[in-house]
C-alpha positions in Angstrom: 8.9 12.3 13.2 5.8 13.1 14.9 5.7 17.1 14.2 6.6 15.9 10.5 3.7 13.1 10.3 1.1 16.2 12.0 2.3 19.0 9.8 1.8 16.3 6.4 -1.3 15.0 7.2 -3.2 19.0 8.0 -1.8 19.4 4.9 -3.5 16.5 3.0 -6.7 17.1 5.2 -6.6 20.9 3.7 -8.1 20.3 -0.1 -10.8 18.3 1.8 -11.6 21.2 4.5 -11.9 23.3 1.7 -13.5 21.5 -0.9 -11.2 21.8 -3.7 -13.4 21.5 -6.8 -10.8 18.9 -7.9 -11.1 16.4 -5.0 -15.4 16.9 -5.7 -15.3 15.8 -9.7 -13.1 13.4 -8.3 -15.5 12.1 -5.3 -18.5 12.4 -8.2 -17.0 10.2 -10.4 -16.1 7.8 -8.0 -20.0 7.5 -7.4 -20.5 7.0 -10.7 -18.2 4.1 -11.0 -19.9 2.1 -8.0 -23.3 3.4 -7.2 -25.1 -0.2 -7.7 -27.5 -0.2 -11.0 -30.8 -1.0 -9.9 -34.1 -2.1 -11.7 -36.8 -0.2 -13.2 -40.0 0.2 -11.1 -42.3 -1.1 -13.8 -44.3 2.1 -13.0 -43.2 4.5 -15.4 -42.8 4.4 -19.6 -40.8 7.2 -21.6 -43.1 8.4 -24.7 -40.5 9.5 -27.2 -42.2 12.2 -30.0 -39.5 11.0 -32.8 -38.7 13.6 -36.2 -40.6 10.7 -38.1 -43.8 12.0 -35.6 -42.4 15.6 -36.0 -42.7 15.3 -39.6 -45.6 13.5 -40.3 -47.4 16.8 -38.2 -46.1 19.0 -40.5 -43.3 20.1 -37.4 -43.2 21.4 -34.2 -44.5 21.9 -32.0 -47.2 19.6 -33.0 -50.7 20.9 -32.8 -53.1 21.2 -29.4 -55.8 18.9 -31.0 -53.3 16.3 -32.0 -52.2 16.5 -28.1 -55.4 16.1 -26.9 -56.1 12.8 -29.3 -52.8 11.4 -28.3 -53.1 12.0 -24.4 -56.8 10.0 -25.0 -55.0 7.2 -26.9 -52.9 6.8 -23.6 -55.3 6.8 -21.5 -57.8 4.4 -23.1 -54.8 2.0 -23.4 -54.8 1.7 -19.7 -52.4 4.2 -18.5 -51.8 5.6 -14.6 -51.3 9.5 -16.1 -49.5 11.5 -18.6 -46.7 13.6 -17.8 -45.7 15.9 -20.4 -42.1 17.2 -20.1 -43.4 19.9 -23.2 -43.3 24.0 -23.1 -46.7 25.5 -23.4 -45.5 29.4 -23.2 -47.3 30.1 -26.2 -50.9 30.0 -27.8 -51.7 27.0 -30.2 -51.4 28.5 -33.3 -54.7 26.4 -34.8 -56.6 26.8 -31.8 -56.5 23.1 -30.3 -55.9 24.9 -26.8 -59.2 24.3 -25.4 -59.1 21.0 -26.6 -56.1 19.9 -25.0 -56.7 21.9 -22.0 -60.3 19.6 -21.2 -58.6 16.5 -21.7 -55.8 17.6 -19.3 -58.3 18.5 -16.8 -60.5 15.0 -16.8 -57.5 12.9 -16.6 -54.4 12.4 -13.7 -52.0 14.8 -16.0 -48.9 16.6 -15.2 -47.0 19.2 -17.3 -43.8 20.5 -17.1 -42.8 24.6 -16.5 -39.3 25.3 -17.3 -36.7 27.2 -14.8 -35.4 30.4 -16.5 -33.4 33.7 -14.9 -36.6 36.4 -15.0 -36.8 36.0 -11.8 -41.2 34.8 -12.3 -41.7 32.6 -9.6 -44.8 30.5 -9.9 -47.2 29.7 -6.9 -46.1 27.4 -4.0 -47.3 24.2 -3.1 -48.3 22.7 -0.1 -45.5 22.1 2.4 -45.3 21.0 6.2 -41.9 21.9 7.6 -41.1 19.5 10.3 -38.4 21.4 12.2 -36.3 24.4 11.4 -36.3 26.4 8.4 -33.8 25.2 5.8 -32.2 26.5 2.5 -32.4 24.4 -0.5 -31.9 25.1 -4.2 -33.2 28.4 -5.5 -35.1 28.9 -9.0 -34.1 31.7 -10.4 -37.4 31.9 -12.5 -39.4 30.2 -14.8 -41.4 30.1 -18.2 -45.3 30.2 -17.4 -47.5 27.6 -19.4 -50.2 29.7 -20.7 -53.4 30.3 -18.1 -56.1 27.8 -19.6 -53.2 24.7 -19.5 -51.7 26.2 -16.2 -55.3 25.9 -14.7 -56.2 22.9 -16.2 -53.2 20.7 -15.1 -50.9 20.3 -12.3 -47.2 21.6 -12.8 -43.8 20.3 -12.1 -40.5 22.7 -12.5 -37.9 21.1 -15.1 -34.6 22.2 -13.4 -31.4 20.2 -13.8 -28.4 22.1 -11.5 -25.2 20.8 -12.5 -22.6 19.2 -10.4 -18.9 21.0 -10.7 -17.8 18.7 -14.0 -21.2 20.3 -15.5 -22.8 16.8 -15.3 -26.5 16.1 -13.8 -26.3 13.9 -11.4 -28.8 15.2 -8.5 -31.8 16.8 -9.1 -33.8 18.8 -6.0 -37.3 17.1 -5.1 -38.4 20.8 -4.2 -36.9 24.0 -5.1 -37.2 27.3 -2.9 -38.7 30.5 -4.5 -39.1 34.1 -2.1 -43.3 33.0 -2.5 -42.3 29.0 -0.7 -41.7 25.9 -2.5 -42.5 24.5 -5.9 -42.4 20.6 -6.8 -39.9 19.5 -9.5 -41.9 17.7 -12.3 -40.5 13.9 -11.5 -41.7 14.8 -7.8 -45.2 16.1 -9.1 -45.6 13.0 -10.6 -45.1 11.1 -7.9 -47.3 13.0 -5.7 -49.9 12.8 -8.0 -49.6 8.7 -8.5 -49.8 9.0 -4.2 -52.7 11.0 -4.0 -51.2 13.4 -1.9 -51.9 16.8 -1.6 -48.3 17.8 0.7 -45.0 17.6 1.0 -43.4 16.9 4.1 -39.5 18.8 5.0 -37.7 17.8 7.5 -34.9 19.7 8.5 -31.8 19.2 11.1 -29.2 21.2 12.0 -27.4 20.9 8.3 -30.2 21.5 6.5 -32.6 19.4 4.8 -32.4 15.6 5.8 -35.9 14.6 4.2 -38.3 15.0 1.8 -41.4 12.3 1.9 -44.8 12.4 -0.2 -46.9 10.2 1.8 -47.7 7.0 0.7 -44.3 6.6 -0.7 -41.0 5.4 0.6 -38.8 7.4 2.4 -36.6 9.2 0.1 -32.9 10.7 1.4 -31.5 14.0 -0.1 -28.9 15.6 1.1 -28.2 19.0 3.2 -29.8 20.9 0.1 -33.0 18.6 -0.8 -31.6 17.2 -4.2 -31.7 13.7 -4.5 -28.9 11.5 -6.3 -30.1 9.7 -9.7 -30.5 6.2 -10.9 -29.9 5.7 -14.0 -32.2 2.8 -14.8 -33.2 1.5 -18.0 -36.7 2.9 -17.6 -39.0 1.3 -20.9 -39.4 3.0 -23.7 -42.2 3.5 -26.6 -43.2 5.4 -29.2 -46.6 6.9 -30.7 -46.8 4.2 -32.8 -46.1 1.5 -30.7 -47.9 3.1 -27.7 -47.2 0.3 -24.9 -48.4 2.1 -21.9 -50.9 0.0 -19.5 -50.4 0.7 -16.3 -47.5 2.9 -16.5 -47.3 6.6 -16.1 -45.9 7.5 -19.5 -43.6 11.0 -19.7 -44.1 12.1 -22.9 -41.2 14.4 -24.4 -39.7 15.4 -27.8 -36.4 13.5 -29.5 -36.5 15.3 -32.3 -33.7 16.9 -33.4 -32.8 20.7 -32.7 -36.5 20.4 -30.6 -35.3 19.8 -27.1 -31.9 20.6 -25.1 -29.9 17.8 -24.5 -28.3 17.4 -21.0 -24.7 15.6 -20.2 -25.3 13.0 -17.6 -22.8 10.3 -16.2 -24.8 7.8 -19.0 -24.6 10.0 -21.9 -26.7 13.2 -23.3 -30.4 12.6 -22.5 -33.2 15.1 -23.1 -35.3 16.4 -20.3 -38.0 14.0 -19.7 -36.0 11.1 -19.3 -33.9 12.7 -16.6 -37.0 13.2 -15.0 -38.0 9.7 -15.3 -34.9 8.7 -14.1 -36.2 10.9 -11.0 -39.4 9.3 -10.4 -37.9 6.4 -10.7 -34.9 6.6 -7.6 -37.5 8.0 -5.6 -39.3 4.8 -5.6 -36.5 2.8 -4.7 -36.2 1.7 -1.1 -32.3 3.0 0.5 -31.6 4.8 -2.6 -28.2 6.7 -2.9 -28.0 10.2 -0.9 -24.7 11.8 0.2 -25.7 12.6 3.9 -25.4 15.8 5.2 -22.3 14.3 7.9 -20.3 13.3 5.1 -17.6 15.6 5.1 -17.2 15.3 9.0 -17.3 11.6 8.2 -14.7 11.4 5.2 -12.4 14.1 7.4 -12.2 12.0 9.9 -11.4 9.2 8.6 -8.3 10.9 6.3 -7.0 12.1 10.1 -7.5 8.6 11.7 -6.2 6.1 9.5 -3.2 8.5 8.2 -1.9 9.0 11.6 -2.6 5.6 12.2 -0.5 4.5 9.1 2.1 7.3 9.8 2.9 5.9 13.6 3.0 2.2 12.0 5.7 2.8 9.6 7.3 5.4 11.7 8.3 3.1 14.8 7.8 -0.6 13.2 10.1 -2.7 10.9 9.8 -2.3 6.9 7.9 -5.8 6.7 5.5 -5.3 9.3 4.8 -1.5 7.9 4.1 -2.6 4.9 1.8 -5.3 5.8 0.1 -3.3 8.6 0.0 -0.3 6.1 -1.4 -2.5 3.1 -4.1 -3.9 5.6 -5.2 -0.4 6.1 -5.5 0.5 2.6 -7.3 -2.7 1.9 -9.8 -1.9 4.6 -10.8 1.6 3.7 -11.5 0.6 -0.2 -13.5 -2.2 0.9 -15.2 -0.5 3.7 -15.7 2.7 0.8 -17.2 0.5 -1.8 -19.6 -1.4 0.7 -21.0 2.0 1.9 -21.1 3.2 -1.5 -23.0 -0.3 -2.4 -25.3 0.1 0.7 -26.3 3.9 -0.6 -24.4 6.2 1.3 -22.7 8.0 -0.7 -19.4 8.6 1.3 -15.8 9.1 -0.6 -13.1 7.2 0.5 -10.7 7.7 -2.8 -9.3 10.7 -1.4 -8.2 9.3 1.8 -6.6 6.2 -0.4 -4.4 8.8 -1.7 -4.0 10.6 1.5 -2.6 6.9 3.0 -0.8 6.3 0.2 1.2 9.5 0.3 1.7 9.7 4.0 3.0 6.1 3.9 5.1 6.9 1.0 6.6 9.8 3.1 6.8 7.6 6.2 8.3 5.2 4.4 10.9 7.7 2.4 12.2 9.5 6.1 12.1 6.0 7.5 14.5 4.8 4.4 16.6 7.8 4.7 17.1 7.1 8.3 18.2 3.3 8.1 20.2 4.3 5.2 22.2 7.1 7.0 22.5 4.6 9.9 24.2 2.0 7.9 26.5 4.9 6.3 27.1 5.3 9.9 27.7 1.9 11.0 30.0 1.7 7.8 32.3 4.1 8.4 32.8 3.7 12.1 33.2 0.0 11.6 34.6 -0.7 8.2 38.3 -0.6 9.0 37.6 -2.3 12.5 35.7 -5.4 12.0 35.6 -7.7 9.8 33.8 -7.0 6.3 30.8 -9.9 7.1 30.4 -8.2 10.3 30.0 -5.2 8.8 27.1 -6.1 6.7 25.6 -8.4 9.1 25.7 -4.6 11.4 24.5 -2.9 8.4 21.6 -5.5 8.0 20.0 -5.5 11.7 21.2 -2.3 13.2 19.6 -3.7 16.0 22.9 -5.8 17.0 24.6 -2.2 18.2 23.3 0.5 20.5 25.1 3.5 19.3 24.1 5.5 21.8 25.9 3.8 25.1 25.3 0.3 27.2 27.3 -1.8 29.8 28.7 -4.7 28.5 31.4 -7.7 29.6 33.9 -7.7 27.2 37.8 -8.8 26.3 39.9 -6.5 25.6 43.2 -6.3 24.1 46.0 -4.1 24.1 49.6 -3.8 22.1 52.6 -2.1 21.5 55.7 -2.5 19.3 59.1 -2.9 21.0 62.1 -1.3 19.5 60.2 1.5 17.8 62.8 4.0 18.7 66.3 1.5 18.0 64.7 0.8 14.5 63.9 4.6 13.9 67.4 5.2 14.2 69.1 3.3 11.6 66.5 3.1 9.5 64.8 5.6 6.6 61.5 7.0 7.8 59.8 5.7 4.7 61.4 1.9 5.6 60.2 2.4 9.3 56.3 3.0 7.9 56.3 0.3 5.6 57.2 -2.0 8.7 54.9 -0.6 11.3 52.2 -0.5 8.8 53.1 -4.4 7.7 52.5 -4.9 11.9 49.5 -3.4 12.2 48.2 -5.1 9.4 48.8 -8.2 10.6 47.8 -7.5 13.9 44.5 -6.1 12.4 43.3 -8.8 10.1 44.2 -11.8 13.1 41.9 -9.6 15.4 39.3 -9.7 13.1 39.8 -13.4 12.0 39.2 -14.2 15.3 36.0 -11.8 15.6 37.6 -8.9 17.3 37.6 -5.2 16.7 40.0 -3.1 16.1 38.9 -0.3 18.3 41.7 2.5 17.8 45.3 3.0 16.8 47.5 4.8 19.2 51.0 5.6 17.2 52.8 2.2 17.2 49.9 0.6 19.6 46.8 -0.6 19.1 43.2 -1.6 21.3 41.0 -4.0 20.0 37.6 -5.7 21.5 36.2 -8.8 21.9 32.1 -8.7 22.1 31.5 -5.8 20.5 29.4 -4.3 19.1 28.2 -7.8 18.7 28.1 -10.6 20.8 30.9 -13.5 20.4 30.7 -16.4 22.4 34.0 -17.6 24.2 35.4 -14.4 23.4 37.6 -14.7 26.0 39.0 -18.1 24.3 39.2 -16.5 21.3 41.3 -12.6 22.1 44.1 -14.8 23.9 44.0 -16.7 20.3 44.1 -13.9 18.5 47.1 -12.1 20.6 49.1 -15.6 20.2 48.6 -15.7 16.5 49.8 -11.8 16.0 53.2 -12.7 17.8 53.6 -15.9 15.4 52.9 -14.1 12.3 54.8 -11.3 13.4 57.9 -13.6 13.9 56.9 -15.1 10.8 56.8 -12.0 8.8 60.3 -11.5 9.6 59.5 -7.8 10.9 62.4 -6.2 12.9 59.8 -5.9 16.1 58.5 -7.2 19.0 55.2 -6.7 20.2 53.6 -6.8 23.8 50.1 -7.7 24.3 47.7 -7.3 27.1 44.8 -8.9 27.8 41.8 -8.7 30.2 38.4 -9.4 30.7 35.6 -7.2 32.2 32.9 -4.4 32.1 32.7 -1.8 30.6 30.8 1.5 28.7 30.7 1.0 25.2 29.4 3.7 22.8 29.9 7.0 20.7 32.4 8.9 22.8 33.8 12.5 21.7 32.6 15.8 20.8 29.4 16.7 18.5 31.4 17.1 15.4 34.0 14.1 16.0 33.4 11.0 17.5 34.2 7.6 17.7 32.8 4.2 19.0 35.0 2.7 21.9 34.8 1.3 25.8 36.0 2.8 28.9 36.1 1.2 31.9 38.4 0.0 34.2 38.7 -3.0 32.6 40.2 -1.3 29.8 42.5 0.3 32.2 44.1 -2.7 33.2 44.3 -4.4 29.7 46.5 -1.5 28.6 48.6 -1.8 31.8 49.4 -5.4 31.9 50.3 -4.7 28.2 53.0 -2.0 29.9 54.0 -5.0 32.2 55.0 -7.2 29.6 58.3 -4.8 29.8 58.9 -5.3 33.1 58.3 -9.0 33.2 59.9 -9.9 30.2 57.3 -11.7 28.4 55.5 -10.8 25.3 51.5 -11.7 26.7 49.8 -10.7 30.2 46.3 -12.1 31.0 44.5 -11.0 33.3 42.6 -13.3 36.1 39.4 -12.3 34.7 40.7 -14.0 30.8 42.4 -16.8 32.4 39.4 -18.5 34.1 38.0 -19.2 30.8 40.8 -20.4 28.5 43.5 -21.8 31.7 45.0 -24.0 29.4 48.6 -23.5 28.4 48.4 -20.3 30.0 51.0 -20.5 33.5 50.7 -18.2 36.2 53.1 -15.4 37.1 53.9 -13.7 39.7 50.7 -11.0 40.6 51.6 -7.3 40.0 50.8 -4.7 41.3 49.3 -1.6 38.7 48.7 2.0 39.3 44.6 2.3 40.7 44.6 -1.0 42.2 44.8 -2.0 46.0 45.8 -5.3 45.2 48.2 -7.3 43.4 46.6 -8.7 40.5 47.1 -12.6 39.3 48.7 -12.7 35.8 48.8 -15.3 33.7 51.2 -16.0 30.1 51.2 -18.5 27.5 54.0 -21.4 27.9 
């Protein structure tokens, strides 16, 4: 069971060790269930250019000048800064450049440069590495605003890297070009609300563990610097309504067919409010992060608790496997969601299933086993005790050690007289209907009287008493039984006699025979000497013999006889009858 329960649970550990892209959508959408929702900043306002502002500028993109009044509006109204999540690759086709470039300049602005594959990388941006060097994610390339805006403003990179199921769910606070590193446009923000002119890295032996822009909180990524997203309900306005006081405002486009939409776990958003949503985790304190020990973490835990639940229902009863096993599951859901809930992003919902399958398995083999024991116990027993005993064996196998013990016991032999006289003058088919009429009878009063009926041996028979389950006075109750087999013998009107010994002793009880046959009986000498005061019964002309052993129990209307002396026994030994 052990070799099974290793081999099964390297097996379920496997997908995990090998991040199967399955078991990753699967860990990602379990974050998405119960990552805790958490309240805007009140720092931050989305400005949405709508197809009613689209149209009333004639289309898009809308001119330079235009930009330039509208980032004065904000301002005036009381706003921290602009961010403007808007491509500038190309000259304003009515001149307003200039414009919009000198009221960039005097104000806290930010715009955006978009990541593309031409391999362009812009130039980098203040770092301080604070240990090793560390991968994160690459740009490919990118889309240059054009010189007089680029010089005018400070940039942020719009990059949103997918997760396996093609959703955005983290989004790097830096990204790594051959040249150094390059903010992303919800981290130039930030930085430029701070009044910071760095970013601190700092690395381990994973990779990156932080990213900080002094002044704010300390904001976890993971091994690759990308930071997990909260989707809050960040405010939003319109260039009509223009509600902006103290709020940095990202201004973007809604329009239709203007800007890309992206798929999120909330729904398609455009561009700048994914970078809002950005800004916004970063300024939460114990954000989300999926720390770079995760997978050692979530491994280890699959390997633990499965073995765990493995040996439980392996080498305990049903009820207490179940319970111990439920207990265990329980634990690591609750345990799962409360570090999810606290922000550390670990998956438990693979080792759920992990636990649920090994116990399934544990449980199966387990079944299999108890079931092929009571086929056992059924087939060894069923035409040797009685049918309740039977069950009650089938029910507790724990009653019978198949495999061998000592135990005091009574046993009791018989034999038909006249076998041979009624073989002569009778048919064979008449003498078989009698003997089996005899053994019948002899058979049910053993087990009415709690016995088993160990073996048949041609016209004789051996039965025990306390065993393979214990029976109180069963002493009492085999000299019973082998008085009631000669009355209903005699009352059956069979053409036979029967002889019955009895005694009372240790012996080995167990599965005795070869691999491929075997049976459950005692041996002992105890046995030995039930089968030969059974012989004596000849010899002394009675139809019972009890041996000294029986008799000190159940003395009553048993007399003695004279002792006898039997083949492997120094002395005479005391034999008793019934009167």
């Amino acid at each position: 069971m052990i070799r099974i329960g290793l081999v099964l649970i390297t097996l379920l550990a496997l997908p995990l060790v090998l991040q199967v892209p399955a078991l990753e959508i699967l860990k990602l959408k379990v974050f998405d269930r119960f990552v805790e929702q958490h309240k805007p900043s009140e720092y931050f306002t989305i400005l949405n250019i709508t197809d009613s502002d689209v149209r009333a500028e004639g289309g898009y993109p809308l001119p330079r000048q235009r930009l330039a009044e509208i980032n004065e509006e904000i301002m005036a109204k009381g706003a921290l800064g602009v961010g403007y999540v808007i491509s500038f690759i190309d000259k304003d086709r009515f001149g307003g450049d200039s414009s919009f470039s000198k009221s960039v300049s005097s104000n806290p602005i930010v715009v955006a440069t978009f990541e593309t594959n031409n391999q362009l990388y812009p130039e980098p941006t203040g770092t301080v590495l604070l240990g090793d060097p560390a991968e994160g994610i690459a740009l490919q390339g990118y889309m240059p605003n054009i010189p007089e805006i680029s010089e005018a403003a400070l940039e942020g990179m719009v990059s949103a890297p997918v997760d396996v199921d093609n959703l955005v769910r983290r989004l790097p606070l830096l990204l790594q070009t051959p040249n150094g590193w390059i903010p992303s446009f919800g981290t130039q923000v930030l930085k430029t609300l701070a009044g910071a002119d760095t970013f601190i890295i700092k690395t381990n032996e994973a990779g990156i563990e932080e990213i900080k822009v002094r002044g704010l909180p300390q904001t976890r990524v993971d091994s690759l610097g990308r930071h997990w997203l909260a989707w809050v309900d960040t405010p939003q306005t319109t260039l009509a309504e223009m509600v902006v006081k103290d709020k940095f405002v990202f201004v973007g486009v809604t329009a239709k067919g203007v800007m890309p939409q992206l798929a999120t776990p909330v729904g398609l958003l455009e561009p700048h409010k994914i970078q809002a949503a950005l800004a916004e985790s970063m300024l939460i304190p114990n954000s989300p992060y999926i720390p770079y020990w995760h997978l050692t973490a979530e491994l280890a835990s699959l390997i633990i608790l499965c073995l765990l639940i493995w040996l439980v229902s392996s080498f305990m009863g049903i009820t207490w496997s179940i319970t111990l096993a439920s207990v265990i599951f329980c634990s690591t859901a609750a345990y799962g969601l409360y570090t999810i809930r606290a922000g550390v992003l670990l998956d438990f919902s693979y080792t759920l299933i992990a636990e649920f399958v090994t116990a399934s398995v544990a449980y199966y083999l387990n079944f299999r086993k108890q079931y092929k024991l009571r086929q056992q116990i059924k087939k060894q027993f069923e035409h040797y005790l009685d049918p309740r005993q039977v069950k009650r064996l089938q029910d507790d196998p724990s009653l019978l050690k198949l495999g061998g013990e000592k135990r005091y016991c009574t046993f009791l032999f018989t034999d038909v007289r006249g076998f041979t006289a009624l073989s002569e003058k009778l048919e064979p088919e008449e003498v078989t209907e009698i003997m089996n009429k005899a053994l019948t009878i002899q058979a049910k009063t053993v087990q009415k009287y709690g016995g088993m009926v160990d073996k048949y041996i041609g016209d004789a028979m051996m039965a025990i008493f306390n065993a393979p389950m214990d029976l109180q006075h069963h002493e009492v109750l085999a000299v019973e039984a082998g008085i009631e087999i000669l009355a209903e013998i005699e009352k059956a009107g069979l053409e036979v006699r029967i002889g019955i010994g009895i005694n009372s002793g240790e012996a080995v009880l167990g599965n005795m025979g070869s691999e491929s046959r075997f049976d459950y009986t005692a041996i002992g000498d105890a046995v030995n000497t039930a089968a030969r005061l059974e012989s004596a019964t000849k010899e002394r002309g009675v139809d019972i013999l009890i041996g000294e052993q029986t008799e000190k129990f159940c003395g009553y209307r048993l007399q003695s006889l004279e002792p006898i002396k039997v083949k492997g026994k120094s002395k005479p030994l005391k034999i008793y009858t019934h009167g």
